[in-house]
TITIKE-573450 format. One record per residue: x, y, z of N, C-alpha, C in turn. Coordinates in steps of 0.001 Angstrom, whole numbers, plus 500000, padded with zeros to 6 digits. Example, Ala and Ser with C-alpha at 12.3 -4.5 7.8 and 13.67 -1.06 7.14 Angstrom:
% TITIKE-573450
513190494310507800512300495500507800513200496700507800512850497750507080513670498940507140512900500030507870
***
This chain:
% TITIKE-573450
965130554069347821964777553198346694965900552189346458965701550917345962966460550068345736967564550172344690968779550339344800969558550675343886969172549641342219968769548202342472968446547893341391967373548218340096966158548712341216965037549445341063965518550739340039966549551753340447966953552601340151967664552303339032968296551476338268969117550898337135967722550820336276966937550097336301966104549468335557965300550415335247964944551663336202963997552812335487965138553619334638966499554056334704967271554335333875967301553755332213967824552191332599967897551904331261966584552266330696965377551751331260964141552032330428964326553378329997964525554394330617964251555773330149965137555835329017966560555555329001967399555342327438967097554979326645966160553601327014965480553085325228964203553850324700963440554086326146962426555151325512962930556340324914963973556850325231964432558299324792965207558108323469965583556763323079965953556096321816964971556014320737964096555103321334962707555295320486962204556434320378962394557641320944961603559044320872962182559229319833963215559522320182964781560096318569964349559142317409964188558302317223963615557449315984962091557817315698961502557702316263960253558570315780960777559946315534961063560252316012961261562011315408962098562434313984962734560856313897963902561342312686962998560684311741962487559460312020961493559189310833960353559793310050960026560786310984958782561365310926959448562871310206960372563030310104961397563971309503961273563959308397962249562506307889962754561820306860961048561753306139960203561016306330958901561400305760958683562134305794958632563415305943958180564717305405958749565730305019959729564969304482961244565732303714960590565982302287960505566993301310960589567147300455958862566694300097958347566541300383956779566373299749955966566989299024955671566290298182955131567008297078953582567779297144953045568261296592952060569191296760951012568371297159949686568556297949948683567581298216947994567329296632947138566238296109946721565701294966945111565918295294944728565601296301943088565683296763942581566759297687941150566670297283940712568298297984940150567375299587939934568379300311940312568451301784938477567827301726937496567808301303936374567093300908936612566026300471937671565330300137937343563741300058938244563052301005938603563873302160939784563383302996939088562705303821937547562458304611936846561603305341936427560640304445936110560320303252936096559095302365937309558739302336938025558782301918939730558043301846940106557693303286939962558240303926940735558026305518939497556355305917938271556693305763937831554922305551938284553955304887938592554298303201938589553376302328940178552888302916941045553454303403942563553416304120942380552480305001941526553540305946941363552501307280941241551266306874940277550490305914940046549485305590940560548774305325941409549113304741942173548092303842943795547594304596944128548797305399944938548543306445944715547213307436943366547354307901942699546703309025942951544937307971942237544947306660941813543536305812943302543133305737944495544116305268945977543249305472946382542951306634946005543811307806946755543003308963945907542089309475944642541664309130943684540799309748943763540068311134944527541393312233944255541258313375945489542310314046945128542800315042945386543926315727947609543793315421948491544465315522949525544723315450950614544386314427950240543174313612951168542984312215951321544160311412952478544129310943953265545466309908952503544572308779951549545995307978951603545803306386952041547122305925952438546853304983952818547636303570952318548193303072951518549491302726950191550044301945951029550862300785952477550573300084952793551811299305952113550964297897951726550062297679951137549687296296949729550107296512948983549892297381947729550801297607947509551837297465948775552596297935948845554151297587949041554449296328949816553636295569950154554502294174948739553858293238948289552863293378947112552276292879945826553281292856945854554094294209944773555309294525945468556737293739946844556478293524946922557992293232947531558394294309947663558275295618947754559430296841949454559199296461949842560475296781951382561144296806951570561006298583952902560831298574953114561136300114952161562337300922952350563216300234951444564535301292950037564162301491949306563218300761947889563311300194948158562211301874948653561266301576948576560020302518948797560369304115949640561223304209950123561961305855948162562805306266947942563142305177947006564117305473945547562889305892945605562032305189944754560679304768944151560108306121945701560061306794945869558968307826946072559736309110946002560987309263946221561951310308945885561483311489944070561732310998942882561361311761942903559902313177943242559154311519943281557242312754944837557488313312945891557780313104947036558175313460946504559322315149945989560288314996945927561234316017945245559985317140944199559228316591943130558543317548943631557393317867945109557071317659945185555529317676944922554501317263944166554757315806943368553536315188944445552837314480945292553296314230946731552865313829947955553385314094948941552840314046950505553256314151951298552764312942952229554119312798953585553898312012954499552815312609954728552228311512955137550849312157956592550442310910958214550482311253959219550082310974959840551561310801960654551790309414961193552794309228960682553522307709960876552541306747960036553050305447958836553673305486958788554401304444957419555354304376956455554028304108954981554199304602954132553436303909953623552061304966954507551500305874954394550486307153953444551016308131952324550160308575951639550619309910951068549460310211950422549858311529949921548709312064948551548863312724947280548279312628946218548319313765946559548292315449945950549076316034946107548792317572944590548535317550944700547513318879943568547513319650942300547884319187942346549801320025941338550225319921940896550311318538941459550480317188941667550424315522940501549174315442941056548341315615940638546602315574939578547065316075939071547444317378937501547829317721936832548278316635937008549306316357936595550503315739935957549869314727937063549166314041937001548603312854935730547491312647935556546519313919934739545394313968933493546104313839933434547376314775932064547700315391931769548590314062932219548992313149931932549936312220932012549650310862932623549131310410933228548507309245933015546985309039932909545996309726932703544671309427930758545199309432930045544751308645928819545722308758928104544139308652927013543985309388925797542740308886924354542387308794924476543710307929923384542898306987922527544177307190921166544275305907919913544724306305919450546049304902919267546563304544918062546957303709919493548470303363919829549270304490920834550371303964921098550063304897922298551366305444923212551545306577923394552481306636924344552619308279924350553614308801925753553696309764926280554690309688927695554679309990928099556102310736928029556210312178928560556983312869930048557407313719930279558526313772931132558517313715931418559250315900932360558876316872932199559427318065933132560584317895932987561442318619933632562605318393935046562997318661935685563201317502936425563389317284937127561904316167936194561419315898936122560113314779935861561030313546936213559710312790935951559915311070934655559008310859934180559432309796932886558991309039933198558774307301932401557607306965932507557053305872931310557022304902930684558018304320929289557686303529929737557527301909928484556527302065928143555694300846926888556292300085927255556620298919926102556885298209925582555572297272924496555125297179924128553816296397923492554254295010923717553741293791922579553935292734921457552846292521920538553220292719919452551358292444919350551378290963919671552520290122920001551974288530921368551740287941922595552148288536923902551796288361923814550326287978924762549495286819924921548444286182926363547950286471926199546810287006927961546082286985928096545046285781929493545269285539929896544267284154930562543188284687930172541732285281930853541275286407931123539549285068931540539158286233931882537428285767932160536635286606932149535543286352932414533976287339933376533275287312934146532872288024935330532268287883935980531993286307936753533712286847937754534279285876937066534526283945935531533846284378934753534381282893933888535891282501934575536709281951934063538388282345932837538323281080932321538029280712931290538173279727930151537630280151929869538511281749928495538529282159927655539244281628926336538845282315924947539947282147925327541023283023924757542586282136924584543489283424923681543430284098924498543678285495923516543400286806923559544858287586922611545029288096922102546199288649923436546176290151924233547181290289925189547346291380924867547031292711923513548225293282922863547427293939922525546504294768922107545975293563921139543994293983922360543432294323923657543761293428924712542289293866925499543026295250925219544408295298925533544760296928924778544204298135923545544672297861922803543508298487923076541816298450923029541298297757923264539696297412924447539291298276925347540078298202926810539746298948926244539887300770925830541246300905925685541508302213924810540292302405923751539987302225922605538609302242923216537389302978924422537305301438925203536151301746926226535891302302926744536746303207927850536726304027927126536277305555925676536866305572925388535815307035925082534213307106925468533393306109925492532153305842926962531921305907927906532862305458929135532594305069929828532200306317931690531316305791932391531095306699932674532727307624933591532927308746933142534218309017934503534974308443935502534270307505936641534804307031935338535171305931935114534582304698934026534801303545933059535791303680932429536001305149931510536825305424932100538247305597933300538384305988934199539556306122934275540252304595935226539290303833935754539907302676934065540361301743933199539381301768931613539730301249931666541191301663931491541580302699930755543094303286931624543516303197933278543759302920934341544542302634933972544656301026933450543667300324933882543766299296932630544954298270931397544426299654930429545554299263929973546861299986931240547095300517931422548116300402932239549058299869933262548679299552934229548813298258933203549009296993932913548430296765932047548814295742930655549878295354930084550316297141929556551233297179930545552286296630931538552502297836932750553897297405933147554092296121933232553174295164933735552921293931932866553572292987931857553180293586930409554081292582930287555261292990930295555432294482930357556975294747931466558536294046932513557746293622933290558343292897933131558210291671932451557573291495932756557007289666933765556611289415934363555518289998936005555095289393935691553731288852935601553760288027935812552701286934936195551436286938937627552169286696938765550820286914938736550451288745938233551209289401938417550352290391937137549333290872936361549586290293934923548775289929934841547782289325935834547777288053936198546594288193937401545828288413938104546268289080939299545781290188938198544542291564937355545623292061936870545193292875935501543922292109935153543964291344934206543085290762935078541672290164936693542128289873937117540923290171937422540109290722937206540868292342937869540551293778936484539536294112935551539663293208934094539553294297934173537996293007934515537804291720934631536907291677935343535564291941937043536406292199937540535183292747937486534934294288936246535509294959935581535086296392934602534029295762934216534441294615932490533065294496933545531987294040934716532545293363935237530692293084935900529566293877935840530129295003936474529511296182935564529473296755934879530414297127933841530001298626933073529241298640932635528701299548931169527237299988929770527761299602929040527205299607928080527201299020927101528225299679927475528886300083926327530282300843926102530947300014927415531627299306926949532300297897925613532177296826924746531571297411923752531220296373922970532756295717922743533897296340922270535032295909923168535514294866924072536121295156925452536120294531925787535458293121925421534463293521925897533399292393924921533068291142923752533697291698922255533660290688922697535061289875923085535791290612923488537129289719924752537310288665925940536654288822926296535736288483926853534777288069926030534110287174926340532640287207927710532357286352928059530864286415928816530092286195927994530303284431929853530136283546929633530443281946928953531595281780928411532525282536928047533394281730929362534669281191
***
């Protein structure tokens, strides 16, 4: 073998065996002292979506470092709750720990697949969401009498509107939409399925404010959406 040949698989093996030791001490250092889990082991395939998601919407494309520790304390999850959360897309590659702080990761690739083919959703009457084996699964329960307390650019003293219809209305109107607009639409209704499925409140309307400052910016596709509603109400 070529003596240069032979240098160059060396050094490589030092930095890989560098990077091993840093994963191992980080992965330490995170699971030093952790506090008791917060959620039962039944809502760990709902959260490990609503995660996935939102991971995937900050890095809005395969390998950028985001930040999820304001997400986390916003949900409640404690360090232990979140290791346990993220196991799953962690074991499968749908993401990686990404810098040194607790809370940094990143989409790979196959994640970014996953994500397009499962999660960017378009369009149609209900849905349906499978999972390949050894995958996670995400179900949505819908109410067709559930009521949203929504508003229009930044005016909250709407009509109640059936949850629903404006889940529908969004999904509708995201296949007209730009295809950034059409994204955050079907993220945003589905967020709002999960939101009802738990009964969380405040995050219902967290997310019903998210869905208005999308109608106050976006182009004119919104027209379903926007009948539900409207401007001054």
């Amino acid at each position: 073998m070529d003596p240069s040949v032979g240098i160059v698989v060396l050094i490589a093996l030092f930095y890989w065996s560098l990077y091993a030791l840093f994963v191992w001490v980080r992965e330490a250092v995170h699971r030093r002292g952790l506090p008791e889990p917060s959620i039962a082991r039944g809502q760990l395939e709902m959260c490990q979506g609503q995660a996935f998601r939102e991971i995937c919407r900050r890095a809005t494309n395969p390998g950028p470092r985001v930040v999820m520790t304001d997400y986390f304390a916003e949900r409640g999850w404690n360090r232990a709750d979140v290791l346990r959360i993220l196991a799953e897309p962690l074991k499968h590659k749908l993401i990686k720990v990404k810098g040194w702080r607790f809370g940094g990761y990143s989409v790979t690739r196959k994640g970014w697949a996953e994500y397009e083919s499962k999660f960017i959703w378009s369009g149609g009457e209900g849905m349906h969401i499978s999972a390949t084996s050894g995958g996670f699964v995400v179900a949505n329960v819908n109410s067709a009498h559930a009521t949203a307390h929504g508003g229009y650019g930044n005016r909250v003293q709407a009509p109640d509107v059936p949850h629903q219809q404006l889940i529908d209305a969004l999904r509708t109107d995201a296949g007209d939409a730009t295809t950034d607009e059409a994204v955050r639409a079907r993220e945003y209704a589905e967020d709002l399925s999960s939101a009802l499925e738990v009964q969380d409140t405040d995050r219902t309307a967290r997310i019903l404010g998210r869905i208005n400052a999308l109608l106050s910016s976006a182009t004119a596709a919104f027209t379903l959406t926007r009948e539900l509603l409207p401007p001054g109400s």
